[in-house]
KOLMAR-476795 format. One line per 4 residues: number of its first residue (from 1); their letters; for each residue y, z, x of C-alpha. Coordinates in nm, 2 decimals, always signed. Each point is the difference from the previous one (the first is absolute). Last residue first. Example, Ala and Ser with C-alpha at 12.3 -4.5 7.8 and 13.67 -1.06 7.14 Angstrom:
BEGIN
2 = sa = -0.11 +0.71 +1.37 ~ -0.34 +0.07 -0.14 $
//
This chain:
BEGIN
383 = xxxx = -0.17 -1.64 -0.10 ~ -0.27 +0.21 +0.09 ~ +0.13 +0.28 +0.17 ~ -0.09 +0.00 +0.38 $
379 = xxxx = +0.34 -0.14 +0.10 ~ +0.15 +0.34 -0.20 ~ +0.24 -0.06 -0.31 ~ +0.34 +0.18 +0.00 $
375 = xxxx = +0.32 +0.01 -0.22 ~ -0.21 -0.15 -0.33 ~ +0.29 +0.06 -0.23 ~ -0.08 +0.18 -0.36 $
371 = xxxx = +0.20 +0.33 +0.11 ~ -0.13 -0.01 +0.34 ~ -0.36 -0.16 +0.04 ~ -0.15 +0.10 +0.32 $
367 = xxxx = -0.38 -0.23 +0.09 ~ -0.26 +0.10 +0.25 ~ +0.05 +0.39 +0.07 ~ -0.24 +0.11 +0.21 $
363 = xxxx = -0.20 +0.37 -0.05 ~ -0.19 +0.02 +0.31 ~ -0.36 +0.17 -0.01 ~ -0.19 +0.12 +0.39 $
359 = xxxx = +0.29 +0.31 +0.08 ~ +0.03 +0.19 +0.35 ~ +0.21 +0.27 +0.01 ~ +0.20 +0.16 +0.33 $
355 = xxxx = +0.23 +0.28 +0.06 ~ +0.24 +0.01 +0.30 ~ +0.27 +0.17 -0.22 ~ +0.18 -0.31 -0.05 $
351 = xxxx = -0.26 -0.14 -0.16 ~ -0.29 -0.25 +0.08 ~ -0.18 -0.22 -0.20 ~ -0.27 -0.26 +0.06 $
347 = xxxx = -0.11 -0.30 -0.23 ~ -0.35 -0.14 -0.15 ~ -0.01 -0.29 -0.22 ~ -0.23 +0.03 -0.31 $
343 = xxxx = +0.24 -0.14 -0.24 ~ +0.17 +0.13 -0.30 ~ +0.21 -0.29 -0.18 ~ +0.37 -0.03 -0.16 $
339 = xxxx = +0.17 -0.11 -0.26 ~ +0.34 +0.18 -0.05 ~ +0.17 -0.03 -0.33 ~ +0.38 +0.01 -0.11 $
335 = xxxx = +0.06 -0.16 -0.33 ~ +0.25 +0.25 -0.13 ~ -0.21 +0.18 -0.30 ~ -0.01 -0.13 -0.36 $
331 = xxxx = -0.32 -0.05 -0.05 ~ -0.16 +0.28 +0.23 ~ -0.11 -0.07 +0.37 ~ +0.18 +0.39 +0.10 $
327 = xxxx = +0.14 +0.10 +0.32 ~ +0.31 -0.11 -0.12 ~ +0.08 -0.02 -0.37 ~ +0.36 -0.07 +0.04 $
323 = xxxx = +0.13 +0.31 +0.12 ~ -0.15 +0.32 +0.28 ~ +0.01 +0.31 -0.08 ~ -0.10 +0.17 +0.30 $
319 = xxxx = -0.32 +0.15 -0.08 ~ -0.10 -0.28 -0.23 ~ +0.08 -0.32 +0.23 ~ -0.19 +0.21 +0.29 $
315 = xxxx = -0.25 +0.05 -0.21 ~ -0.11 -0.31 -0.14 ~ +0.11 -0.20 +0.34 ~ -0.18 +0.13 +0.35 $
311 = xxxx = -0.15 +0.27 -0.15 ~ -0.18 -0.20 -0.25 ~ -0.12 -0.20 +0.25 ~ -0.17 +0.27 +0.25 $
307 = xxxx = -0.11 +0.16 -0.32 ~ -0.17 -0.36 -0.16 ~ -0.16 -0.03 +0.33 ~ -0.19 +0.30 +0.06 $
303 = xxxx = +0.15 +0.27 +0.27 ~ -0.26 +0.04 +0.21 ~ +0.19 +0.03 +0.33 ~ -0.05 -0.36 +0.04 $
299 = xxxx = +0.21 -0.07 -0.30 ~ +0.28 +0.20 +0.16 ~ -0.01 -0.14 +0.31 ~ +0.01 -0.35 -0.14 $
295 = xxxx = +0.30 +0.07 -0.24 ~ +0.18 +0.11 +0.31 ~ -0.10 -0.34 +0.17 ~ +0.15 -0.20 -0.30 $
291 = xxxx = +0.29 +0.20 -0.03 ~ +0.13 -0.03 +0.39 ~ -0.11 -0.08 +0.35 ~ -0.02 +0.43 +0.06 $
287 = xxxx = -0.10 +0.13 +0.29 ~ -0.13 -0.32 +0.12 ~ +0.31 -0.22 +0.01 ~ +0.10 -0.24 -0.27 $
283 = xxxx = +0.34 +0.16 -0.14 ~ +0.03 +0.41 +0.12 ~ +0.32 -0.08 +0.25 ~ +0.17 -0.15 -0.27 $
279 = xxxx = -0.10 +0.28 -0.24 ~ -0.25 +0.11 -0.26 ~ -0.06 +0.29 -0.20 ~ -0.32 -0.15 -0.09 $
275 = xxxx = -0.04 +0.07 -0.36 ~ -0.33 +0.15 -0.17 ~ +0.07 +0.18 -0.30 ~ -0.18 +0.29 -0.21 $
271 = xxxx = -0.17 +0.07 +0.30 ~ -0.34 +0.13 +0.08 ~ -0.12 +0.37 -0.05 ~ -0.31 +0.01 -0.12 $
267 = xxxx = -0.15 +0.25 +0.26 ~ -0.17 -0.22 +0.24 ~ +0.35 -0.16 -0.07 ~ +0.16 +0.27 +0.18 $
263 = xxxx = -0.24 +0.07 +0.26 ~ +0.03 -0.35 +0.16 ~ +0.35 -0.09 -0.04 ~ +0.19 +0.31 +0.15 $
259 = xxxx = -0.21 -0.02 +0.34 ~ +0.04 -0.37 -0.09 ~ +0.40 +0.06 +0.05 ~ +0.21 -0.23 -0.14 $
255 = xxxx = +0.40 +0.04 +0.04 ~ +0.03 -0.17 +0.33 ~ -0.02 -0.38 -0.02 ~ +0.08 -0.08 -0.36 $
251 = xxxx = -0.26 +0.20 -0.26 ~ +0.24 +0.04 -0.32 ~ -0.31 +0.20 -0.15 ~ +0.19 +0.09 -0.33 $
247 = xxxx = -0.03 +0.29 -0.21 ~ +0.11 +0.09 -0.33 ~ +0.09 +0.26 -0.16 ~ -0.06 +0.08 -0.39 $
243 = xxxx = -0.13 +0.36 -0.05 ~ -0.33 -0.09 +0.10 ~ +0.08 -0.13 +0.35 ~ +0.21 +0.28 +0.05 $
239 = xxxx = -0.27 +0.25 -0.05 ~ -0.26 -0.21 +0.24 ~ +0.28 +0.05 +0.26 ~ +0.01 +0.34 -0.09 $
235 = xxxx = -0.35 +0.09 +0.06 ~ +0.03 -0.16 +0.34 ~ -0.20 -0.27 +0.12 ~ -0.34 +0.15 +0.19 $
231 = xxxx = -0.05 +0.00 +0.38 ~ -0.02 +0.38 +0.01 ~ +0.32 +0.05 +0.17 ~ +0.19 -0.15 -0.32 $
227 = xxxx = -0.01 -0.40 -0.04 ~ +0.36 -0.17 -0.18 ~ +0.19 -0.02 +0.38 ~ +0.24 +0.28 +0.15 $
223 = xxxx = +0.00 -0.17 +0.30 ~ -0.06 -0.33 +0.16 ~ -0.26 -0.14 -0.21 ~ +0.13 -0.23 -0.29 $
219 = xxxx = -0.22 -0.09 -0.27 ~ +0.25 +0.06 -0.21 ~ +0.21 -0.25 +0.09 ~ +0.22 -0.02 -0.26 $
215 = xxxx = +0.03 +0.34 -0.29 ~ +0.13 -0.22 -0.32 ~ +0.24 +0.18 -0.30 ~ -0.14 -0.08 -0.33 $
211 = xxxx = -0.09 +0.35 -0.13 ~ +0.21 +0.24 +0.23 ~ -0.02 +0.08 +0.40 ~ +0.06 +0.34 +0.07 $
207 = xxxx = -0.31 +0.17 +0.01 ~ -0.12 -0.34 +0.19 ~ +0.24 +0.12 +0.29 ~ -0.10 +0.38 +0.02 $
203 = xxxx = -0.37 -0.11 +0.02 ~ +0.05 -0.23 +0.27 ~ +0.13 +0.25 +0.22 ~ +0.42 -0.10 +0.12 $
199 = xxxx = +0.17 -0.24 +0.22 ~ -0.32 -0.23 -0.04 ~ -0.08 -0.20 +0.34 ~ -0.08 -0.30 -0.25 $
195 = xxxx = +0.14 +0.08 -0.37 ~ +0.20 -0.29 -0.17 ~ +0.11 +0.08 -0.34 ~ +0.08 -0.25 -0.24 $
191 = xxxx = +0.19 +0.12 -0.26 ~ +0.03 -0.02 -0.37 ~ +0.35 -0.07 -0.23 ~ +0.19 +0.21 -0.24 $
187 = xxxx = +0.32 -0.01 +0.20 ~ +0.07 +0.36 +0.01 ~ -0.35 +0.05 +0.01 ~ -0.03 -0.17 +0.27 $
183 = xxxx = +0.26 +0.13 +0.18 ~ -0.13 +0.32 -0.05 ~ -0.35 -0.09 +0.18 ~ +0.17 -0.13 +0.31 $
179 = xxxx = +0.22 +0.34 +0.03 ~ -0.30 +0.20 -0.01 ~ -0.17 -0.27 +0.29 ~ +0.28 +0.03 +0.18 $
175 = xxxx = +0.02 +0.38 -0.06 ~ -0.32 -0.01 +0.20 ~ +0.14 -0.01 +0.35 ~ +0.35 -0.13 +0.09 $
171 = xxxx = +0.01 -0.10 +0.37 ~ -0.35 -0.03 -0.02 ~ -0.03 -0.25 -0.27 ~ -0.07 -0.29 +0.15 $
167 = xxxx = -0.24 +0.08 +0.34 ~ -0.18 +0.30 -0.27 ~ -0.05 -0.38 -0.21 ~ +0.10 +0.03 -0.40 $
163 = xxxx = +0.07 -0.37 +0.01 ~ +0.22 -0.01 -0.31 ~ +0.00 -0.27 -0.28 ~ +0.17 +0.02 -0.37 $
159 = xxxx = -0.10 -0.24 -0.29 ~ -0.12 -0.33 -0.11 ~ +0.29 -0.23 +0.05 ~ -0.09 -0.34 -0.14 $
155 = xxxx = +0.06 -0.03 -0.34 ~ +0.30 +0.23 -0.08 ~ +0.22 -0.14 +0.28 ~ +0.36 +0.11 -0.09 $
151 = xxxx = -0.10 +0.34 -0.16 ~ -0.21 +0.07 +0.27 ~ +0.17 -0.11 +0.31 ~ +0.35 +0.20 -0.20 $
147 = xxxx = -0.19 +0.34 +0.00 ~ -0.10 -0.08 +0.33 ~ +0.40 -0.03 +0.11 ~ +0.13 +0.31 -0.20 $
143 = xxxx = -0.29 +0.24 +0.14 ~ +0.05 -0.08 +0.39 ~ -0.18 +0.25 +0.14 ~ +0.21 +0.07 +0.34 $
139 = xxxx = -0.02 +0.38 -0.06 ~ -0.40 -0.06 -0.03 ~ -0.01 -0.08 +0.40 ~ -0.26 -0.29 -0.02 $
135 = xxxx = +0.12 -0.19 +0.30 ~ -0.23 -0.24 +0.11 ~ -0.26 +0.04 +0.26 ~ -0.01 -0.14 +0.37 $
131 = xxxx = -0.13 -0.33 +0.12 ~ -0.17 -0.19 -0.29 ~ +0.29 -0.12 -0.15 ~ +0.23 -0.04 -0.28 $
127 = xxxx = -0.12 +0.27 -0.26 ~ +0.24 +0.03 -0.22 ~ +0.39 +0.04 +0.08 ~ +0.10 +0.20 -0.32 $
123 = xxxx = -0.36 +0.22 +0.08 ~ -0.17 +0.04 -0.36 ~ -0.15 -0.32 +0.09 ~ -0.02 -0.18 -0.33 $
119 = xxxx = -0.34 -0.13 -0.13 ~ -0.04 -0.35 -0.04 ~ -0.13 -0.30 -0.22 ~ -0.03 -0.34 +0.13 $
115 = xxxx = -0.19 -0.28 -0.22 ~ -0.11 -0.27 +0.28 ~ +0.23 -0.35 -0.01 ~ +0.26 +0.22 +0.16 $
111 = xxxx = +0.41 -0.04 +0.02 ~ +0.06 +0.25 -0.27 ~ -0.17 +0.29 +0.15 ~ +0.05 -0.07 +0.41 $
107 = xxxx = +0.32 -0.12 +0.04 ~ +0.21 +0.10 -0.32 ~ -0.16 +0.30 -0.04 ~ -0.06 +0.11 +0.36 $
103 = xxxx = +0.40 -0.08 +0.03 ~ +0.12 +0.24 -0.27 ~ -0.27 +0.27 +0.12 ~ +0.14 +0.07 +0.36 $
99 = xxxx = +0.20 +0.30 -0.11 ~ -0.20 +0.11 -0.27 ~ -0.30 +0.03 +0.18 ~ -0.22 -0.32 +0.09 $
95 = xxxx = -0.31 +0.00 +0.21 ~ -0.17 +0.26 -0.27 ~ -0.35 -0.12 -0.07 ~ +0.07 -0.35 -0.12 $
91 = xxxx = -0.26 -0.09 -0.28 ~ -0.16 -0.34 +0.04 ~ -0.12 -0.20 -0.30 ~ -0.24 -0.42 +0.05 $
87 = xxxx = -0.17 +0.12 +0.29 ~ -0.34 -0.16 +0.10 ~ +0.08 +0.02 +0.40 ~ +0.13 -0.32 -0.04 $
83 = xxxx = +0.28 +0.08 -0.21 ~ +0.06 +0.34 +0.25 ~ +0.11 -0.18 +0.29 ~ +0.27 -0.27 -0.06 $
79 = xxxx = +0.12 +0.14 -0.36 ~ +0.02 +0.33 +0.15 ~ +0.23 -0.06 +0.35 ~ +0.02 +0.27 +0.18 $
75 = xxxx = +0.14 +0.34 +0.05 ~ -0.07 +0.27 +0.27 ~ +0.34 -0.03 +0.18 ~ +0.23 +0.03 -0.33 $
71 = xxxx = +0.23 -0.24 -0.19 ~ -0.15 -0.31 +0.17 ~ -0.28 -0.03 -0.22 ~ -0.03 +0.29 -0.26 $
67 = xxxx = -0.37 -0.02 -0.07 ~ -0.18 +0.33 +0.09 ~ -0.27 +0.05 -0.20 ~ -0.18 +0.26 -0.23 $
63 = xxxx = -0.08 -0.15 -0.37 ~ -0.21 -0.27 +0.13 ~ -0.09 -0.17 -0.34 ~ -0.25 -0.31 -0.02 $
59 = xxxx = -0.01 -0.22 -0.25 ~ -0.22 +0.06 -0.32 ~ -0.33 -0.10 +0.11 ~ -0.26 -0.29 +0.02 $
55 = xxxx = -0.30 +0.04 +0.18 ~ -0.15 -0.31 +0.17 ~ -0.33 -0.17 +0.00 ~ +0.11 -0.26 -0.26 $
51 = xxxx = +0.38 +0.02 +0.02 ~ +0.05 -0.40 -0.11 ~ +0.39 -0.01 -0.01 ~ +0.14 -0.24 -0.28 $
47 = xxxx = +0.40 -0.10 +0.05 ~ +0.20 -0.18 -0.29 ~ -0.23 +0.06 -0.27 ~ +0.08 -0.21 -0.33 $
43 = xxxx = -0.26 +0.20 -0.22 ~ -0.25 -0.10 -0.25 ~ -0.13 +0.27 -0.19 ~ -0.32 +0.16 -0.07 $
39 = xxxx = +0.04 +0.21 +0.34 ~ +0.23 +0.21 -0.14 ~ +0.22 +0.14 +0.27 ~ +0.26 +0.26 -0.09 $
35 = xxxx = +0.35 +0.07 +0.28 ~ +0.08 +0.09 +0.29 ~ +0.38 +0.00 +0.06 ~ +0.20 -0.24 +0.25 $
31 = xxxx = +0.05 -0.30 -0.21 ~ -0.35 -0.01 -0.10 ~ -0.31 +0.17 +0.18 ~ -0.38 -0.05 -0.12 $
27 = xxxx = -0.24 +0.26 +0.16 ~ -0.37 -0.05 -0.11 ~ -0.32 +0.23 -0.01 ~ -0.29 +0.13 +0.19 $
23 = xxxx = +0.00 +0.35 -0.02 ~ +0.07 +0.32 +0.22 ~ +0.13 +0.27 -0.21 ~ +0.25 +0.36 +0.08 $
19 = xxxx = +0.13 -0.10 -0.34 ~ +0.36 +0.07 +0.16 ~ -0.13 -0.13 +0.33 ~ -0.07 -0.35 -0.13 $
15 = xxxx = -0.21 -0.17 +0.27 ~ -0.09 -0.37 -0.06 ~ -0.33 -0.16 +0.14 ~ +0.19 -0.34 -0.01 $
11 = xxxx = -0.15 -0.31 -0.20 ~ +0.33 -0.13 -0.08 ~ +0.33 +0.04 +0.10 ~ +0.27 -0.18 -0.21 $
7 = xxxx = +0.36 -0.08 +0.17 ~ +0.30 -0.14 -0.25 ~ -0.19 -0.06 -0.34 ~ +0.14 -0.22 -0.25 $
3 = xxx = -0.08 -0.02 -0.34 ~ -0.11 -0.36 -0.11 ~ +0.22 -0.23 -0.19 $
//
């Protein structure tokens, strides 16, 4: 009896970050995991995708979204709107805090076809809407409670998140960000640090941060960004980078700045991650759309392909820890893959801050496979 072989893709230009290679080979999936193809034998094969004139990738990762429909005013549904956008892993960025958290999990984590992940709000009530901040008074830290997130849920929550905003914090000032950072290390977890209108310099808050704590939205440009007077990023941003933190662009609406963009990768300085930070109000409009469109930008910025995807699923799976092989293709992994094309198909941006870019390539997904499930195929993918 012949082996069987749940979903093979064949002929794909595939895209294995880890290598950092670009080579024609084939996928094979069974019962959920990928797994070895040898072409000298003869396979039972369930479902065969032809991806000549595609790339084939690890699936997607957006490790900076907003996703916890119904429990807060920015959420939405993930499996609806991110599977097609290429995304097989999403990574909450702080919806849920420790009050709210029991029904995020059983809604939202365990209720997805996507792999969820999240950081916890360091805010008990999270961050349920758009209209005013949440409270991030360190008295009401909530030590006992995360502690128990963490121990209960091992393998999807990824750490600590604070928006370290001067419109957050300014009750409290930087003992938030003290107190944030002692938590942590109480609980032996990262944090995801979200720095538009910083509450303090740039250089005093990447001083702080530790190896494998993530700086969001560092591109921002409202104050206190990563470029000194001179245009150049700051000695200790570079400093931190070395010494083991990393930095995501986490681009949503408002927290880019090409005025921030432009001179910093002149100088080398593009993102370890590129997420979307993305919100109801953020899906499909012309700010933002979502993933695919961010991935765009970047790659029409000059970052080459293999970056652009690698920091969409290789890193992002590294940097925050993330199980079952994702962001790899290696035997063994979850079978999550995104095929996808790049296209000469020009599109129009236009941030919150009135700024406008103009890109000619699109990066479009074609095909989402979700641990060894095709979950989306496009009408222009051959079938």
């Amino acid at each position: 009896m012949p082996e069987k072989i749940d979903i093979l893709i064949k002929n794909g230009s595939v895209i294995e970050p880890d290598k950092k290679t670009i080579c024609k080979k084939n996928i094979a999936i069974r019962d959920g995991y990928v797994v070895d193809y040898d072409k000298t034998i003869n396979y039972e094969i369930k479902d065969e995708i032809n991806a000549e004139g595609y790339y084939v990738s690890p699936g997607w990762v957006d490790s900076h979204v907003h996703i916890f429909k119904e429990g807060t005013e920015p959420g939405f549904d993930a499996d609806l709107n991110l599977i097609p956008m290429g995304i097989t892993a999403a990574i909450d960025g702080g919806s849920s805090g420790a009050g709210n958290w029991p029904v995020f999990k059983r809604t939202v984590v365990d209720n997805s076809y996507l792999n969820i992940f999240y950081s916890v709000n360091v805010s008990t009530s999270g961050q349920i809407t758009e209209s005013y901040p949440e409270n991030v008074d360190p008295n009401h830290f909530d030590e006992v409670a995360v502690r128990h997130i963490f121990e209960s849920d091992p393998e999807h929550a990824r750490g600590l998140k604070l928006r370290y905003g001067a419109e957050v914090v300014e009750p409290f000032g930087e003992i938030v960000l003290d107190k944030t950072i002692e938590l942590a290390e109480k609980l032996h977890c990262a944090i995801t640090l979200h720095v538009t209108n910083a509450a303090s310099p740039m250089d005093r808050i990447v001083n702080k941060m530790r190896p494998g704590d993530v700086i969001c939205h560092i591109y921002q440009g409202k104050q206190n960004t990563i470029l000194d007077d001179n245009g150049k990023v700051k000695q200790a941003v570079w400093d931190a980078r070395k010494r083991g933190v990393y930095f995501d662009s986490a681009d949503a609406r408002i927290n880019h700045c090409y005025r921030v963009i432009y001179p910093a990768i002149a100088q080398g300085f593009y993102p370890d991650i590129i997420s979307t930070d993305i919100t109801k109000n953020g899906l499909f409009n012309n700010m933002l759309w979502g993933l695919p469109v961010v991935l765009s930008k970047w790659l029409n910025l000059g970052f080459p392909l293999i970056d652009v995807i690698t920091a969409c699923t290789f890193n992002p799976a590294k940097i925050h820890k993330l199980p079952w092989g994702i962001g790899t293709l290696k035997t063994g992994a979850k079978g999550n893959v995104t095929i996808f094309s790049v296209e000469d198909h020009p599109f129009h941006l236009k941030n919150r801050m009135g700024e406008e870019f103009d890109g000619k390539k699109m990066i479009m997904p074609q095909t989402t496979i979700v641990n060894g499930r095709i979950r989306f195929k496009s009408l222009y993918f051959p079938f």
